[in-house]
N, C-alpha and C positions, 0 to 999 in steps of 0.2 A: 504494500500500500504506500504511495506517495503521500505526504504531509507537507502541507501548506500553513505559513502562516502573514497574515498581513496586517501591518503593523502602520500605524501612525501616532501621534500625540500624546494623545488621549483617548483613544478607542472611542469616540462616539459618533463621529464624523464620518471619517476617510476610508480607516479598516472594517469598520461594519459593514458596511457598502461595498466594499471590495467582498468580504466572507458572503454577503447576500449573491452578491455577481458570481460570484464562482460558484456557488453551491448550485445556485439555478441552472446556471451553464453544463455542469458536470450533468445533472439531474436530465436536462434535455438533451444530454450526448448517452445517456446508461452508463456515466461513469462514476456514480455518485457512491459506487460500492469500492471504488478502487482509489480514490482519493479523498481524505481526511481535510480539511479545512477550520480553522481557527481565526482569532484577528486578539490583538493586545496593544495595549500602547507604550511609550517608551516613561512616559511619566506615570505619576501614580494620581493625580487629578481626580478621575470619574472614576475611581474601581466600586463594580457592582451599579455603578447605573445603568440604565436604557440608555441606547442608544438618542441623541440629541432628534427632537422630533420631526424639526427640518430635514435631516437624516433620511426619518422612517418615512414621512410624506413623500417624496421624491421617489426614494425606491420601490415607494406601495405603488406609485401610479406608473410603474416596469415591472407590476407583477411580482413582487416580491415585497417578504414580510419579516424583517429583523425586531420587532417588538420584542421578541422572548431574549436575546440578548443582553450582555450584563460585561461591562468594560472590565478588561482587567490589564493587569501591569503584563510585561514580558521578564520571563523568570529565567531563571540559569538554567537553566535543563533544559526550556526552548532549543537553546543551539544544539543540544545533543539530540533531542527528538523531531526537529523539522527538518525536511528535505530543500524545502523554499522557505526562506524568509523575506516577505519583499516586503519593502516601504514605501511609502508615498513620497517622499522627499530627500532631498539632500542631508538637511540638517540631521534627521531619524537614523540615516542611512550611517552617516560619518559616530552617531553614539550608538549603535550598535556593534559597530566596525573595533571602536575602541573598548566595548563589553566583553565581545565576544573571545574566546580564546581563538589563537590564528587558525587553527586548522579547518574552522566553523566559517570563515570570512568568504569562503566561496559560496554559501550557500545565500550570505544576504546581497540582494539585490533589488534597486530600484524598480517597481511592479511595471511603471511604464517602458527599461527596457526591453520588454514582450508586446509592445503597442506598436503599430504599422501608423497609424497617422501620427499619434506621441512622441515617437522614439526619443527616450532618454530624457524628457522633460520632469519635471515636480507634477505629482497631483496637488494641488493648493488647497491650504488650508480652507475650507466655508467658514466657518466660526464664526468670524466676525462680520461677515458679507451677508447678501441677500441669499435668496432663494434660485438663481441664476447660478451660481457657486455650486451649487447642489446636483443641478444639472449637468454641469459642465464637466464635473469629478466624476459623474455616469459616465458619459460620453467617454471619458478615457478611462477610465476603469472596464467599462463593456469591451473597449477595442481591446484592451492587454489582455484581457482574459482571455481572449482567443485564441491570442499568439501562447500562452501560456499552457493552455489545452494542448497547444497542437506541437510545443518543446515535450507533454509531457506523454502523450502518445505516440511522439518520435513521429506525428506527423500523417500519423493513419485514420484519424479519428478526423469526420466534419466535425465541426462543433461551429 
């Protein structure tokens, strides 16, 4: 089983959305037995809350429902038990890089290096933005995900 995990801030935002995007995505490839998915944030801010509502609004109206969801910090054992750790950003990217013992460092990786329109960009913070933020962090979150399916099916898999 491959394991995923996707990581931003604070877990209410960016990684919920992303764990909702992929879960969906697996689910409507029949790969949802074969890949494990999670999200964490790098700070300890929201542990055990929902997911931020502006969040759950935007991805309720793509079909998807992170409500049951509950933020939590990224813990030491992450690095030994995920296959992906991808981040939304630079900033998450470079304090994980410095958490992690080095042998683990291949495994975190910016989620939008897996994006065809993205490549290599920040998911951006919504937080403190509108409701456009929200969309827009879909938008590239839907594309990686694809590319991500398709690294982790070696490519055999529509999704």
């Amino acid at each position: 089983m491959t394991k995923v995990l996707m990581v931003c801030m604070g877990n209410i935002c960016r990684s919920p959305m992303a764990e909702g995007v992929l879960r969906k995505a697996l689910q409507d490839a029949g790969l949802d037995r074969q890949v494990e998915v999670d999200s964490a944030g790098t700070h300890d801010y929201h542990i055990g809350a929902p997911p931020d509502p502006r969040a759950q609004e935007a991805i309720r109206r793509r079909g998807v429902d992170i409500s049951h969801l509950r933020g939590r910090q990224v813990s030491d054992g992450d690095f030994e038990r995920f296959d992906y750790i991808l981040v939304m950003d630079s900033d998450n990217y470079g304090m994980l890089v410095k958490r992690a013992p080095a042998h683990h460092h291949g495994k975190i990786r910016r989620l939008l290096s897996f994006s065809s329109q993205y490549p290599n960009r920040d998911v951006a913070d919504p937080y403190y933005g509108g409701a456009q933020g929200f969309e827009q962090n879909l938008d590239q979150i839907e594309d990686a995900v694809q590319g991500l399916i398709r690294e982790i099916t070696g490519g055999n898999q529509a999704a």
